[in-house]
NUNU-33142 format. One record per atom (N, C-alpha, C): atom name; x, y, z. Coordinates in Angstrom, 1 decimal. Last residue first. Example, Ala and Ser with C-alpha at 12.3 -4.5 7.8 and 13.67 -1.06 7.14 Angstrom:
residues 2
   a       x       y       z
   N    12.8    -2.2     7.1
  CA    13.7    -1.1     7.1
   C    12.9     0.0     7.9
   N    13.2    -5.7     7.8
  CA    12.3    -4.5     7.8
   C    13.2    -3.3     7.8
end
This chain:
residues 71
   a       x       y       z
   N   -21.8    13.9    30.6
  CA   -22.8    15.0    31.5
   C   -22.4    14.9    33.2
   N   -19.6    13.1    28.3
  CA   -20.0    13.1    29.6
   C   -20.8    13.7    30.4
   N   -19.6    12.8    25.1
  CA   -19.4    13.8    26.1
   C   -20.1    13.1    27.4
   N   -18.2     9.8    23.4
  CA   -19.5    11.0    23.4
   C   -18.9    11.5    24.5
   N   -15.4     9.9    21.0
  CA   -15.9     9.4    22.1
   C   -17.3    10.8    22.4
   N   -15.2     8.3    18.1
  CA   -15.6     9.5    18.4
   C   -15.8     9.1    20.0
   N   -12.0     6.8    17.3
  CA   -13.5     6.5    17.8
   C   -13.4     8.2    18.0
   N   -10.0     6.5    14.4
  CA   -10.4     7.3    15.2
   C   -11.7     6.9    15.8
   N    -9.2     3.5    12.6
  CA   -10.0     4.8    12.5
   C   -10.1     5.4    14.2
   N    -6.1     2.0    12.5
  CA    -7.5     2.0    13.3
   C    -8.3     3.4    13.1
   N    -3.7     0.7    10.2
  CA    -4.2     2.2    11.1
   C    -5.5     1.9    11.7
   N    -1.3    -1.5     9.4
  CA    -2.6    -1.1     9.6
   C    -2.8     0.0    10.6
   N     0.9    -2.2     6.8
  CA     0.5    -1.8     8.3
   C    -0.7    -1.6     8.3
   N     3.1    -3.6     5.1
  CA     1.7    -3.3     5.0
   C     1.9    -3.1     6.6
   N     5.8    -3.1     2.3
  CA     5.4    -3.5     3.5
   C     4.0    -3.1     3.7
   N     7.6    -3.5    -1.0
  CA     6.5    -3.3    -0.4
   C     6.3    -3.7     1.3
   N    11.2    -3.1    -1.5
  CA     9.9    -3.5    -1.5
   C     9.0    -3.1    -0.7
   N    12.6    -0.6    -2.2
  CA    11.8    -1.1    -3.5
   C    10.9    -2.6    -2.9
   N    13.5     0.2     0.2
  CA    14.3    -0.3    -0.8
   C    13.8    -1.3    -2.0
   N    10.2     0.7     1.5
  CA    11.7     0.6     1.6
   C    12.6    -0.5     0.8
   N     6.8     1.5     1.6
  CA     8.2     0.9     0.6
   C     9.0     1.3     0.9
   N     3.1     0.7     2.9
  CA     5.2     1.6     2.9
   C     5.7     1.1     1.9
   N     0.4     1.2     2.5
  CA     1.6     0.6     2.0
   C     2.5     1.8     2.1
   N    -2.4     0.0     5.3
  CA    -1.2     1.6     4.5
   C    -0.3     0.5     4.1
   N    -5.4    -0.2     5.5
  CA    -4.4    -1.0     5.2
   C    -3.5     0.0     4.7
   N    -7.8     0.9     8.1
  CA    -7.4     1.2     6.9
   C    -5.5     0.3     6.8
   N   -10.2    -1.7     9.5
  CA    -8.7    -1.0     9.6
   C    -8.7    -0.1     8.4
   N   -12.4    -3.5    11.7
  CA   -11.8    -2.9    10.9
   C   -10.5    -2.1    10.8
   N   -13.1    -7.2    12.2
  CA   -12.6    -5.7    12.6
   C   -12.5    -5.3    11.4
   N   -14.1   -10.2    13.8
  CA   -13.4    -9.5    12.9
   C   -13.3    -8.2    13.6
   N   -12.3   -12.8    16.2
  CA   -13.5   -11.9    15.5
   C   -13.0   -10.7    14.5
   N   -10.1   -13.8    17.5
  CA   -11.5   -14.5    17.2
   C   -12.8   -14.0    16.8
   N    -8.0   -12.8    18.7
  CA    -9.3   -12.2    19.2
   C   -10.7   -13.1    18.5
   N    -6.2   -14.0    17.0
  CA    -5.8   -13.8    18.3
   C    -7.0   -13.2    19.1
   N    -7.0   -13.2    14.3
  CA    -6.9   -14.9    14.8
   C    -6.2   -14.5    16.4
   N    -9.0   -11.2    13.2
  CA    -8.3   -11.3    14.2
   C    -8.1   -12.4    14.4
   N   -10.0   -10.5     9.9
  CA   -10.6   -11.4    10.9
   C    -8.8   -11.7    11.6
   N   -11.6    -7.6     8.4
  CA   -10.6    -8.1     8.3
   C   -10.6    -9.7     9.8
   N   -13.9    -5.9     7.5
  CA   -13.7    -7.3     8.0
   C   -12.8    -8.1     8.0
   N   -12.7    -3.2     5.8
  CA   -14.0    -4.0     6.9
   C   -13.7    -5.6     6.8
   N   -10.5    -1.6     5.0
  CA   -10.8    -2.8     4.9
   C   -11.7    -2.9     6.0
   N    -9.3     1.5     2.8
  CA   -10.6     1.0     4.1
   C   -10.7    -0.5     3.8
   N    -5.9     2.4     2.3
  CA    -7.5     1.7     1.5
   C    -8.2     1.4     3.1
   N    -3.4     4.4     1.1
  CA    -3.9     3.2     2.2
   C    -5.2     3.3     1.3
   N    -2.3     5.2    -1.5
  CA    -1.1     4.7     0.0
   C    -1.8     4.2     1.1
   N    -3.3     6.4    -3.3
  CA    -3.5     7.0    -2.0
   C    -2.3     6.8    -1.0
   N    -2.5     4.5    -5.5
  CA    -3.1     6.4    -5.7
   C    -3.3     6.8    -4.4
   N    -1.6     1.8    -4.3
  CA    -1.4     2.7    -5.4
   C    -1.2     4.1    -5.7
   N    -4.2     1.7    -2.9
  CA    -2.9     1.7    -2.0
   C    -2.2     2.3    -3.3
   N    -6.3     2.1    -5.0
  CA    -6.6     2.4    -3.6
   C    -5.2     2.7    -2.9
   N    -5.6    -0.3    -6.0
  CA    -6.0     0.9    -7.2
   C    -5.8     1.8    -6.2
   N    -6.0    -2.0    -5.0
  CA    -4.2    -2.6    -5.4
   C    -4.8    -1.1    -5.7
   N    -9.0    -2.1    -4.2
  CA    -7.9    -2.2    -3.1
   C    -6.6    -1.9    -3.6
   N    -9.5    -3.0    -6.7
  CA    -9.9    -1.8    -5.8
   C    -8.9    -1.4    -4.6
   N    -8.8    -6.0    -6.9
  CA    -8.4    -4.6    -8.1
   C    -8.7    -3.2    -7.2
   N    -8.3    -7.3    -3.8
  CA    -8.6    -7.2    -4.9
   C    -8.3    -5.5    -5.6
   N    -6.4    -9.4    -1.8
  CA    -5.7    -8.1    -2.2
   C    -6.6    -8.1    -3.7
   N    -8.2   -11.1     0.6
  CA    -7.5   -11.2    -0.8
   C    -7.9    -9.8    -1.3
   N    -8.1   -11.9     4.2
  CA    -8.7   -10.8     3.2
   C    -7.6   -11.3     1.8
   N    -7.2   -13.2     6.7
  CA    -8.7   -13.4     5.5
   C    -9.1   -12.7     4.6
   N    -5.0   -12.8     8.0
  CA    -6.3   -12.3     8.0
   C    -7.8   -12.0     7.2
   N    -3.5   -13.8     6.4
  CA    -3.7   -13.9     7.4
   C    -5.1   -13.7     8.4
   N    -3.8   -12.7     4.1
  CA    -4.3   -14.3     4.3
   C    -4.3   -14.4     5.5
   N    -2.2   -10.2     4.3
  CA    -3.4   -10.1     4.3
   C    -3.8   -12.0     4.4
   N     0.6   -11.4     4.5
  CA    -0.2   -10.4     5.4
   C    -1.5   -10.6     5.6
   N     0.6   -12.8     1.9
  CA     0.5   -13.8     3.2
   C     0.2   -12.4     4.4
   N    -1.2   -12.5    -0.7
  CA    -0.5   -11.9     0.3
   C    -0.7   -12.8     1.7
   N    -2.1   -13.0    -4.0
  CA    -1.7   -13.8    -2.6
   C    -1.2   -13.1    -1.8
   N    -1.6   -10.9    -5.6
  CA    -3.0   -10.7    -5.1
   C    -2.6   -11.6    -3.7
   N     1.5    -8.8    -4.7
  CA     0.4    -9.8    -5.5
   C    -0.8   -10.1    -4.8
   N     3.0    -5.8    -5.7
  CA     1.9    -6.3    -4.9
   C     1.4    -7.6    -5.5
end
């Protein structure tokens, strides 16, 4: 993993020590503010690291919305 990630530049985020600690010992991390260039605003995600054939990939998961009940 390097800190420069053109995934994440994309999106305005740099790959810090928490985060490399995070994907590492878990395999994903909570990112807040990540910034949509196709929507023009930010968001959030949890960042998951895959690996196939010894290198690294990145995806993104969306937290679950709670939806409220309907009366």
């Amino acid at each position: 993993m390097w800190k420069e990630n053109r995934y994440l530049s994309g999106m305005r985020k740099v790959l810090d020590k928490k985060m490399a600690a995070e994907l590492l010992k878990d395999g994903r991390t909570y990112v807040p503010d990540l910034y949509s260039q196709k929507k023009g605003r930010t968001f959030a995600a949890y960042l998951c690291l895959d690996t196939e054939d010894g290198r690294a990939s990145f995806r993104l998961e969306f937290p679950k919305k709670k939806r409220e009940k309907r009366k």
